[in-house]
C-alpha positions in Angstrom: 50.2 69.0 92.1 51.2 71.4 89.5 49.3 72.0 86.6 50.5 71.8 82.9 50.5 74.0 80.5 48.8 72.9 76.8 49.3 74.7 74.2 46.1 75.7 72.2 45.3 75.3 68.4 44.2 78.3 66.9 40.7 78.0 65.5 41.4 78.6 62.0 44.9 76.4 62.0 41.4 73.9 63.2 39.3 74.2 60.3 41.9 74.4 57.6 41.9 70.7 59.0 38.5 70.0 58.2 38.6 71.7 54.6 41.9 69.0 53.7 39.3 66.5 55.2 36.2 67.2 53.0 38.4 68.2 50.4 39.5 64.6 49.6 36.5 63.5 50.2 34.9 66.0 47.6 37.7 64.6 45.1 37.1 61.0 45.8 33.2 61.8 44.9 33.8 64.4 42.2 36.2 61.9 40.6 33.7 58.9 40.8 31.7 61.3 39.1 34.0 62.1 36.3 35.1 58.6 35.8 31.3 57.4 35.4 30.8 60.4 33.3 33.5 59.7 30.8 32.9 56.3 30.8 29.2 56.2 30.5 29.7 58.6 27.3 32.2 55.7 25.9 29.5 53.3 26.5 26.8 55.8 24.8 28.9 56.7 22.1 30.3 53.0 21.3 26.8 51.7 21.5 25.2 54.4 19.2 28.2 53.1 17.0 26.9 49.9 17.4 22.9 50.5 16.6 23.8 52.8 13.2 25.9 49.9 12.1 23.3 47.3 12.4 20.3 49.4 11.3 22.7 49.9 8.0 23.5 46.0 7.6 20.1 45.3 8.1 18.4 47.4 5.6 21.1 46.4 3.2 20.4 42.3 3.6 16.6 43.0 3.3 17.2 44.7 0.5 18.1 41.4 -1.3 14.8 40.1 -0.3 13.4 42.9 -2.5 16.1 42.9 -5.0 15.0 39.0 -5.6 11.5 39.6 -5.9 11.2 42.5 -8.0 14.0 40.4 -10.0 11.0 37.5 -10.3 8.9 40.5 -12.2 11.2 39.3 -15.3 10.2 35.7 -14.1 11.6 33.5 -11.8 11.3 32.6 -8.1 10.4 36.0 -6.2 11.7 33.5 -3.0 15.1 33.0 -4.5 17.2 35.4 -2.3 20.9 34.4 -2.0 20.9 34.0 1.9 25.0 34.2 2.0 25.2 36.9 0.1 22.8 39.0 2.1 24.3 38.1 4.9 28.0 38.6 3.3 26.5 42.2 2.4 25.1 42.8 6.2 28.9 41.7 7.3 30.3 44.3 4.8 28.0 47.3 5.3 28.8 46.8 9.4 32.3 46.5 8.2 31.8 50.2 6.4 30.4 51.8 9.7 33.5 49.9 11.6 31.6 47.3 13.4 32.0 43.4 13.2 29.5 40.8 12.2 29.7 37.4 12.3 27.4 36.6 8.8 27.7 32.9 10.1 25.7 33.5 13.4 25.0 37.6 13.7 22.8 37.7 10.3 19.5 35.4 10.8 16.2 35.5 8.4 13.1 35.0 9.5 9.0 35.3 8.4 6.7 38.2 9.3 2.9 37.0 9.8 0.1 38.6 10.6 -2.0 36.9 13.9 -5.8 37.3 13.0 -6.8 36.3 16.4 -4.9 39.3 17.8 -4.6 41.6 15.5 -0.6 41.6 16.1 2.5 40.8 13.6 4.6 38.6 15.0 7.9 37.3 13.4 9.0 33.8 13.5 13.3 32.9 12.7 14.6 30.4 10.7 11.5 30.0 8.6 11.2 31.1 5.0 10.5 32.4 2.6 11.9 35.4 4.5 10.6 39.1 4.7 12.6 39.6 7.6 16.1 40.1 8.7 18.2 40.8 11.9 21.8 41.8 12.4 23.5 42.0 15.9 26.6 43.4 16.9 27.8 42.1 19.9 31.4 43.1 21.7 31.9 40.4 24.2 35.0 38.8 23.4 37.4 38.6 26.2 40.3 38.7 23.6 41.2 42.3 23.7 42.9 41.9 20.3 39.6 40.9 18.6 37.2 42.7 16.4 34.8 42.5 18.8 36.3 42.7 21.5 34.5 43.8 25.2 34.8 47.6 25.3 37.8 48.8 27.6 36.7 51.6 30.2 39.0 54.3 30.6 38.2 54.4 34.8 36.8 50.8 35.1 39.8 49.8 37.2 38.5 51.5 39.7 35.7 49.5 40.2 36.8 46.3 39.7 35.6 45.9 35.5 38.0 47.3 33.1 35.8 46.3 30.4 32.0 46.0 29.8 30.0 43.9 26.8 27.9 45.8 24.5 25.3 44.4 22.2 22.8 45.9 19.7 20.5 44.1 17.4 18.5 45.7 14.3 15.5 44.0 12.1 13.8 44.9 8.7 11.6 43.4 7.3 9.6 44.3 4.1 6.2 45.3 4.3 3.3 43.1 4.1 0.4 44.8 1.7 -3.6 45.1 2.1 -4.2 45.7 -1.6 -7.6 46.6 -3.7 -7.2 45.8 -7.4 -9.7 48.2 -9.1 -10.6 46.6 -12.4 -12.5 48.4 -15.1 -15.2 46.6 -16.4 -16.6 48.9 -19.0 -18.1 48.0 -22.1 -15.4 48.9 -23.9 -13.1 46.0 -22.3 -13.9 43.7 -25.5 -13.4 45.9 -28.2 -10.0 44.1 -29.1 -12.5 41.2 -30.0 -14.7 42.7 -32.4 -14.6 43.8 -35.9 -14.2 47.7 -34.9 -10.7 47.0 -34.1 -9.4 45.2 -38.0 -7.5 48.0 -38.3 -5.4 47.7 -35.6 -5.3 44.3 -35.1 -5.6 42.3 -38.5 -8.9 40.4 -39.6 -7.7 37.3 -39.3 -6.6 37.9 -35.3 -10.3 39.3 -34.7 -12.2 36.3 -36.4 -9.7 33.6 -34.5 -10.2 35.5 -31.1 -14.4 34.9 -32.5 -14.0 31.6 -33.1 -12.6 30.9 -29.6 -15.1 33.5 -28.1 -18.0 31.3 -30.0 -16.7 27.5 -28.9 -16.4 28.7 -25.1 -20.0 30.0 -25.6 -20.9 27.1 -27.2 -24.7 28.5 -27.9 -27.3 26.7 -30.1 -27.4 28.8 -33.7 -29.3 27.0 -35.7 -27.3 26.4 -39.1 -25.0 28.9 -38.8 -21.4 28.7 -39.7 -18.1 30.4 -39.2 -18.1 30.5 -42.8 -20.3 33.8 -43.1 -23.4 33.5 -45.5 -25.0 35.6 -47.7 -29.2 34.5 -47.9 -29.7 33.1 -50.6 -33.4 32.3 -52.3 -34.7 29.8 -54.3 -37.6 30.4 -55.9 -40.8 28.2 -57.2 -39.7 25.4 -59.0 -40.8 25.9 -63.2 -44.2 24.6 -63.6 -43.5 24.4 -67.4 -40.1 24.1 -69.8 -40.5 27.8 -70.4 -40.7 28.5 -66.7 -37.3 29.4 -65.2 -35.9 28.8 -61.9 -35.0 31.8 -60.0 -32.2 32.4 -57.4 -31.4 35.7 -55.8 -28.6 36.3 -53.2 -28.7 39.1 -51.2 -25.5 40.7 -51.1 -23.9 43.9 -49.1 -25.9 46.3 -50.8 -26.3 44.4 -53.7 -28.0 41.3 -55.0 -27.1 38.4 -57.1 -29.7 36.5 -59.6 -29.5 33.7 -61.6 -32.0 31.9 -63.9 -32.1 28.5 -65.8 -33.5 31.2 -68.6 -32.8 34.3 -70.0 -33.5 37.4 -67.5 -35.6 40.1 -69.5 -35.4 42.3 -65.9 -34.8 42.8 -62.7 -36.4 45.8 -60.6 -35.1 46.5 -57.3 -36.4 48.2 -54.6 -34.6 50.2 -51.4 -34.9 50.9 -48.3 -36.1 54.2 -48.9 -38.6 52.5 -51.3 -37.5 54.0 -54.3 -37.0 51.6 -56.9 -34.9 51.2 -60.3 -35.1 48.7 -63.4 -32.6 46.8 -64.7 -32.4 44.6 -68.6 -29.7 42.1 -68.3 -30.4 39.9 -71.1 -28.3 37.4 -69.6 -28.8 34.7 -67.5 -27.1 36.4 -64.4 -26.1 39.6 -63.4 -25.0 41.7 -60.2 -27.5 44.2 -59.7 -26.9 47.7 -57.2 -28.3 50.8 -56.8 -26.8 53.8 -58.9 -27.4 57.4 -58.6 -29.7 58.8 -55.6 -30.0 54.8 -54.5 -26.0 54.1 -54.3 -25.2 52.4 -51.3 -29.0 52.0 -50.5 -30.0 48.5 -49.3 -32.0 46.4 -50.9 -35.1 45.3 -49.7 -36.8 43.4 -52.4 -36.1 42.2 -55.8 -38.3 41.2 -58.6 -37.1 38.7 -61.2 -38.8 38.5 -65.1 -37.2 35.5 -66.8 -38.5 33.2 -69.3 -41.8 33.1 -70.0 -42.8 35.2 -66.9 -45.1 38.7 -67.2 -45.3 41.6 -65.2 -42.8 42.0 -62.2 -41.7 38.5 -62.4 -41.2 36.6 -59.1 -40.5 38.3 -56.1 -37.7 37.6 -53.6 -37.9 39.6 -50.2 -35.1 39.8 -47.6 -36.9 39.1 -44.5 -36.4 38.3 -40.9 -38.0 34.8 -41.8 -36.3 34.2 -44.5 -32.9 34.7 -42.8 -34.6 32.5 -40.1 -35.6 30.1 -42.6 -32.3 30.0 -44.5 -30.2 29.3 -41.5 -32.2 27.0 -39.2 -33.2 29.6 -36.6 -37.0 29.8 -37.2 -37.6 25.8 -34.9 -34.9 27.5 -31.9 -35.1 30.1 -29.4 -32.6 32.8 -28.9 -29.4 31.2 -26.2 -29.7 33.9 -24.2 -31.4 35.8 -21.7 -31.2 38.7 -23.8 -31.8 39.9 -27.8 -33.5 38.0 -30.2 -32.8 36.3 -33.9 -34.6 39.2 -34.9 -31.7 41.5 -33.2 -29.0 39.6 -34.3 -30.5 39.7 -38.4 -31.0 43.6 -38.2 -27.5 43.8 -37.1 -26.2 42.1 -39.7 -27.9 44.0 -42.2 -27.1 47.4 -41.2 -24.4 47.6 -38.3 -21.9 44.8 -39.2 -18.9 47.2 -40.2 -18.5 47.5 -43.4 -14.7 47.2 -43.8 -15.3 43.3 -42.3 -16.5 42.1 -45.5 -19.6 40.6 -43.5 -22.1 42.9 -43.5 -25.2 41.4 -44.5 -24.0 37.8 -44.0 -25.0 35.4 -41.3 -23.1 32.9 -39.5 -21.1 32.8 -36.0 -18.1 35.2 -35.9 -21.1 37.7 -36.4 -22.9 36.3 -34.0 -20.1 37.6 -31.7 -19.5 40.3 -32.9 -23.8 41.0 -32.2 -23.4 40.1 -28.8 -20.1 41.7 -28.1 -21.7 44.8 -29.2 -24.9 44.9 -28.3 -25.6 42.1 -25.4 -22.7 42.3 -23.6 -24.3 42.5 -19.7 -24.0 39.6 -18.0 -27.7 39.8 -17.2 -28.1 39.5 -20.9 -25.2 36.6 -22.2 -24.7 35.1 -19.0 -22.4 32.8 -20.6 -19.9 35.2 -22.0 -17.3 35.1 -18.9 -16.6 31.9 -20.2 -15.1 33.5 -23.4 -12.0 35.1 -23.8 -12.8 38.6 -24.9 -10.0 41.2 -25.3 -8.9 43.2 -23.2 -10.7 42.1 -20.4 -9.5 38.2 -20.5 -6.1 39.8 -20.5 -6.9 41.4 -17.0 -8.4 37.8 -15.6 -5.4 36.3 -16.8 -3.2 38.8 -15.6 -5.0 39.2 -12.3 -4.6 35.7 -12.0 -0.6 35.5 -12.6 -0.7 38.3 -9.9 -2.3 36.5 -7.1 -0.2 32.9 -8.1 2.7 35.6 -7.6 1.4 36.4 -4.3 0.6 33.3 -3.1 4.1 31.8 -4.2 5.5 34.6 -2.7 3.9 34.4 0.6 4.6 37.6 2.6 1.1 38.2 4.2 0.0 40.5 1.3 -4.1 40.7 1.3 -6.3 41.8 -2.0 -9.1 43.0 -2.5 -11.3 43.4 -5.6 -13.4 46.6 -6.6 -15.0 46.8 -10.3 -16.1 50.4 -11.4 -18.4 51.0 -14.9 -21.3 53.8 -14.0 -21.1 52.7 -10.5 -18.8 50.7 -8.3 -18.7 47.6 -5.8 -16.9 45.2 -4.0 -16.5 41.9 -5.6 -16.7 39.4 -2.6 -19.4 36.5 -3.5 -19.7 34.8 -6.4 -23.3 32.5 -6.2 -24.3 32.1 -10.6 -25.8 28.8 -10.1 -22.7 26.6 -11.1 -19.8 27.8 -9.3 -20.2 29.1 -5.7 -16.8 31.1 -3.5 -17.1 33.6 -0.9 -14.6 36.1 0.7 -16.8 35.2 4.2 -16.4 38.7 5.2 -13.2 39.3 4.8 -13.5 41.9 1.9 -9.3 42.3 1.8 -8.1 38.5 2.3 -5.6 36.6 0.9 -7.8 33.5 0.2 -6.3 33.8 -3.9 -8.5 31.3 -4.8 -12.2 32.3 -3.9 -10.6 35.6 -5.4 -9.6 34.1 -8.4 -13.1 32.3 -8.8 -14.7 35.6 -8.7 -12.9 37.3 -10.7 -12.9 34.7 -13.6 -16.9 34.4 -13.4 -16.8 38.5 -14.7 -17.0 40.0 -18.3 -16.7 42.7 -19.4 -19.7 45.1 -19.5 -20.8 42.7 -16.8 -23.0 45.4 -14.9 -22.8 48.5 -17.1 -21.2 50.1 -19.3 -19.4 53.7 -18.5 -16.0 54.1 -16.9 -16.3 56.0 -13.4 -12.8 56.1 -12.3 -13.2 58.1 -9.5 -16.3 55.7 -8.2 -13.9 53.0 -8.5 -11.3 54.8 -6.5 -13.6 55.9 -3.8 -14.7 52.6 -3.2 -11.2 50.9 -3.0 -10.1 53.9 0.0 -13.1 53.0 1.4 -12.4 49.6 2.1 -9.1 50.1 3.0 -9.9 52.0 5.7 -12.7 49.7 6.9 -10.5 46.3 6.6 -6.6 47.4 6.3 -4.3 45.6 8.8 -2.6 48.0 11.3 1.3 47.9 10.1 0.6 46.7 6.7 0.5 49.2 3.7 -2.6 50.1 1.9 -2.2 50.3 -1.6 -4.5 50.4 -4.4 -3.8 49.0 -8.2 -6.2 51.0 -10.5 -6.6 50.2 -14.1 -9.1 51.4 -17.0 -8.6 50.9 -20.8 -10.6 54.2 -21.5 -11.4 57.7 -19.9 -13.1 58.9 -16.9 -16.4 59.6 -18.1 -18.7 60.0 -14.6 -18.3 62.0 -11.6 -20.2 62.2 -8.4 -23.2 64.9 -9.1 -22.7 67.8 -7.9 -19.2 67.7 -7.4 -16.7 70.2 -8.1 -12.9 70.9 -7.9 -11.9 72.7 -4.2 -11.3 76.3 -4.9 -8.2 75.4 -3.2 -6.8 72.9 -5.4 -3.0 73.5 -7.1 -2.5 71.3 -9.7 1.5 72.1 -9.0 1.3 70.3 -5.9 0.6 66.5 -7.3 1.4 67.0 -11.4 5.2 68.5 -11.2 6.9 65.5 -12.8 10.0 67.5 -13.3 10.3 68.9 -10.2 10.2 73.0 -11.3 7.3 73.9 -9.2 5.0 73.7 -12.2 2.5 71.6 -13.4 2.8 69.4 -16.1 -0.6 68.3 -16.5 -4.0 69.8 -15.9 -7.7 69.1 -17.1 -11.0 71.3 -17.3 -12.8 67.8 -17.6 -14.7 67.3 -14.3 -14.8 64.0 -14.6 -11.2 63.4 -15.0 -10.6 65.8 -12.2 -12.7 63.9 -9.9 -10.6 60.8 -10.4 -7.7 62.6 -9.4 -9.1 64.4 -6.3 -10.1 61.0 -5.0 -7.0 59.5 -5.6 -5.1 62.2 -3.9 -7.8 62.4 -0.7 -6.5 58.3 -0.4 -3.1 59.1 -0.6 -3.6 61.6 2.1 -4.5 58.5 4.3 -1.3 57.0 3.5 -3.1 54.4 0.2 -0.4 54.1 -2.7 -1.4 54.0 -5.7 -0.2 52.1 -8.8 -2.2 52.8 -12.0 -2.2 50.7 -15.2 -3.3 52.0 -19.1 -4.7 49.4 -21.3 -4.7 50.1 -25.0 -4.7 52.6 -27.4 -7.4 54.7 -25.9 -6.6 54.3 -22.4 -6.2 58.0 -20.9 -2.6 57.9 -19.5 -2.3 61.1 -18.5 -4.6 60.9 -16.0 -3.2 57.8 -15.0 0.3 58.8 -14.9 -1.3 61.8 -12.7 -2.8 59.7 -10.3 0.4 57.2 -9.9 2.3 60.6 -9.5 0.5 62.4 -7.1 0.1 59.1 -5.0 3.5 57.5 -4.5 2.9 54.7 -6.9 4.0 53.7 -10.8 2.2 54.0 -14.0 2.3 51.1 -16.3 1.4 51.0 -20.1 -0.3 48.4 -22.1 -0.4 49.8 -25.3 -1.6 46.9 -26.2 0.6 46.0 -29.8 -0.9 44.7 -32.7 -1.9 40.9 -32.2 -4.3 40.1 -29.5 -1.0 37.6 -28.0 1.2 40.7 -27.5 -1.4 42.4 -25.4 -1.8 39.4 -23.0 2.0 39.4 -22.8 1.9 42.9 -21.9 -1.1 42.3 -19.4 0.9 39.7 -17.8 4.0 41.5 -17.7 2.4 44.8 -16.1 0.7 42.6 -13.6 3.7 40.8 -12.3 5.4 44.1 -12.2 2.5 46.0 -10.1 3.0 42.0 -7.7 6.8 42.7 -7.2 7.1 46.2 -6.3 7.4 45.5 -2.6 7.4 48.2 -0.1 10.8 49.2 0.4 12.3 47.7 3.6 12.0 49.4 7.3 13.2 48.9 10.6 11.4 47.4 12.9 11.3 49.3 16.2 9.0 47.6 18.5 10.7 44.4 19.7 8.1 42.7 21.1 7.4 41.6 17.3 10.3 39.5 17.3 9.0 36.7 19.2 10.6 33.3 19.2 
């Protein structure tokens, strides 16, 4: 059989087959390739779109959450946030950034709370009052003519899905607050209440704010009056017609006598016993020392009158004869502290002068004694009931500032700290008639055991001084020991004086710039600095709290508060400073008072996104 002939493929005609072959096939791949490539970027891209549009709408609709309650500083509901209007403004900002909302459905509010069993915040939709907002964006219409729309893929076809959904969410909320309210509780916190401030404040202001000082008190005084009282003493009755019948009233600095008869003399004496004569001739007369004894106080006074010899008849001002003359000799002193024998000395020497009651004796001085002199609460135990100025202003004001937190309800927490010469926390309060307890929880938000606590306090209550840095300390201190994770530590820090007490043998770092935390102004200098250690430690330990991430908001209180150092410390720490200057009625500084502390309650953190998810439980 013959063989045929066939006709051989050269070997490279061969593999230029094979290259067409895995050629295509490299095309199919790289073009699979190429298409995911491009399309995954459009998904990337659109959904970054997406997320920055949302993040936007949300911050802007929980910023009418804040807007409302730091609206409610003026007065008002802090709660009264205008949901379709933040939600109109969510719609609008996503609008901006080219993305659709629905406001009806895509914007929903919700509450933030804190879980004390686990220690986590959890957040809880459609339940007021809100603190919390989230905004979606979703593109899952099939409609390809609608706003939001599924998003077309440029090699989708290929696959089988020519468009994909895309969905991004965002939530703010505002931040919950672990606050410490550091209240000075110097003596100086009633000084608005006593005579040392008439100038400023008017007489008659002073002795009303005394006579509701005294009826809170309510303390046994014997005879005493709110009518002040010179002493006045009768002497012996006349044993005969030619006998007179002496009176002598012992005024500031001078005396008063009267006689039924004709007064040949009077000699007084001082109280630097020196003595001088007097010949009225009358039956009356004001009699004062003139000369080396002006201004002196009298001590004793003799009277010749009538048919009397020699000196006459004596009249002493005494301790008993004050006690005597105005019922106190058969009563003990109210109080734990001081003594009638206190409280007559002060009249006659320390009663300011410009009062018109020095050397008189009734109940506005009385309060003006204690206010003074026996302020401690180991001493009156009964003045926390009275409302002494500044220091009721603060209880009242701390008061409206935990209502405003409570009515607010956002999960904010207080604590209390008081600083005089030392500092503590205030947690228990046990005096024997009114028991509340903080059970631990030295930063809670039970108000009202807080309230209780506060209200039981005076000021002067432990001591007298103002250690502003002590009082600082303490508040960082129990922040960081009690602070919830994811709430923000801030401390409210007033004092109606200056920083007088520093930790011994403390000094300012070497390192310390005061351009780094006093540059109001921004030109890389300082605009305040202070050689006063005491001062300066106030400030360090303000700035070593900020440095743990504590705000600080500071508040002055009268004239004398020091508000530069408080308007260094709010400065250097991320927080406001807020003047009471205090006016000139006692009724304009509790306005103010009020006003500072609703202002201090309704500056919210300002609103953040929330970025772990798991928060946003159902």
């Amino acid at each position: 059989m013959a063989s045929k002939n066939i006709p051989l493929i050269p070997e490279r005609q061969q593999r230029r087959g094979v290259f067409i072959v895995l050629a295509a096939f490299v095309m199919i791949v790289l073009f699979a390739f190429l298409s995911l490539g491009i399309d995954s970027g459009l998904i990337a891209m659109e959904q970054t779109r997406l997320q920055n549009a949302v993040d936007s709408a949300a911050l802007a609709a929980s910023q009418d959450i804040t807007s409302a309650v730091q609206g409610a500083s003026e007065g008002g509901d802090p709660n009264s946030i205008s949901l379709e209007h933040a939600r109109e403004m969510a719609a609008d900002v996503a609008d901006r950034n080219g993305v659709y909302v629905d406001p009806s459905k895509d914007v929903v509010f919700g509450k933030r709370t804190y879980n004390e069993g686990t220690g986590e915040w959890g957040i809880t939709w459609n339940e007021g009052p809100y603190n919390v907002v989230k905004v979606v964006a979703r593109r899952d219409q099939t409609d390809m003519s609608a706003r939001d729309s599924r998003v077309p893929l440029a090699f989708g076809w290929a696959v089988g899905t020519p468009t994909i959904g895309l969905q991004a969410e965002a939530i703010a909320f505002v931040e919950a607050r672990d606050m410490v309210v550091v209240l000075d509780f110097s003596g100086s916190m009633n000084d608005d209440s006593r005579y040392s401030s008439i100038n400023r404040l008017g007489q008659d202001n002073i002795e009303a704010n005394m006579t509701d000082i005294f009826n809170a008190m309510n303390p046994n005084v014997g005879d005493l009056t709110f009518e002040q009282d010179y002493l006045t003493i009768i002497g012996d009755p006349p044993t005969s017609s030619a006998a007179p019948q002496n009176e002598v009233t012992f005024k500031d600095r001078e005396v008063e006598v009267k006689s039924t008869k004709t007064i040949s003399r009077v000699r007084l004496y001082f109280d630097n016993g020196r003595s001088q004569y007097f010949y009225p001739n009358s039956k009356n007369g004001t009699f004062s020392g003139s000369g080396s004894n002006n201004g002196r106080r009298i001590d004793r006074v003799y009277v010749r009158a009538g048919n009397a010899s020699g000196n006459g008849e004596q009249f002493r001002d005494t301790n008993d004869a004050v006690e005597e003359a105005f019922g106190l000799d058969d009563i003990r002193y109210p109080f734990d502290r001081g003594s009638w024998d206190e409280f007559i000395n002060y009249c006659r020497n320390n009663v300011p002068s410009n009062s018109g009651n020095r050397q008189k004796y009734g109940k506005l001085n009385f309060v003006d004694y204690v206010l003074t002199n026996r302020y401690h609460n180991y001493e009156t135990e009964d003045l926390w009931k009275a409302p002494h100025y500044p220091f009721h202003a603060v209880k009242n004001g701390l008061t409206l500032f935990l209502d405003f937190l409570e009515e607010l309800d956002f999960g904010d927490e207080v604590g209390i700290v008081s600083y005089d010469e030392s500092s503590r926390v205030e947690h228990t309060l046990n005096d024997g008639n009114a028991y509340a307890s903080l059970n631990g929880n030295l930063i809670s938000d039970d108000y009202d055991s807080l309230d209780t606590i506060q209200r039981h306090k005076q000021a002067g209550h432990y001591g007298s001084y103002t250690a502003v840095g002590f009082g600082v300390e303490e508040a960082d201190e129990l922040l960081q020991a009690h602070s919830r994770h994811g709430a923000r530590p801030t401390i409210v820090l007033m004092t109606d004086g200056n920083a007088n007490r520093y930790e011994s043998g403390w000094s300012m770092p070497r390192d310390w710039d005061w351009d780094d935390y006093t540059d109001y102004d921004g030109d890389g200098h300082a605009d305040y600095s202070t050689n006063d250690r005491s001062k300066q430690y106030a400030i360090w330990e303000a700035v070593q709290a900020h440095k743990r991430g504590v705000t600080i908001h500071t508040m002055s209180v009268g004239a004398g508060a020091d508000r530069n150092v408080m308007t260094a410390i709010a400065n250097a720490c991320g927080g406001i400073h807020i003047s009471v200057p205090g006016g000139s009625t006692i009724a304009e500084l509790e306005s103010q008072m009020l006003s500072a502390f609703q202002q201090i309650a309704a500056k919210v953190p300002p609103p953040q996104l929330v970025y772990d998810l798991s928060q946003a439980q159902e």
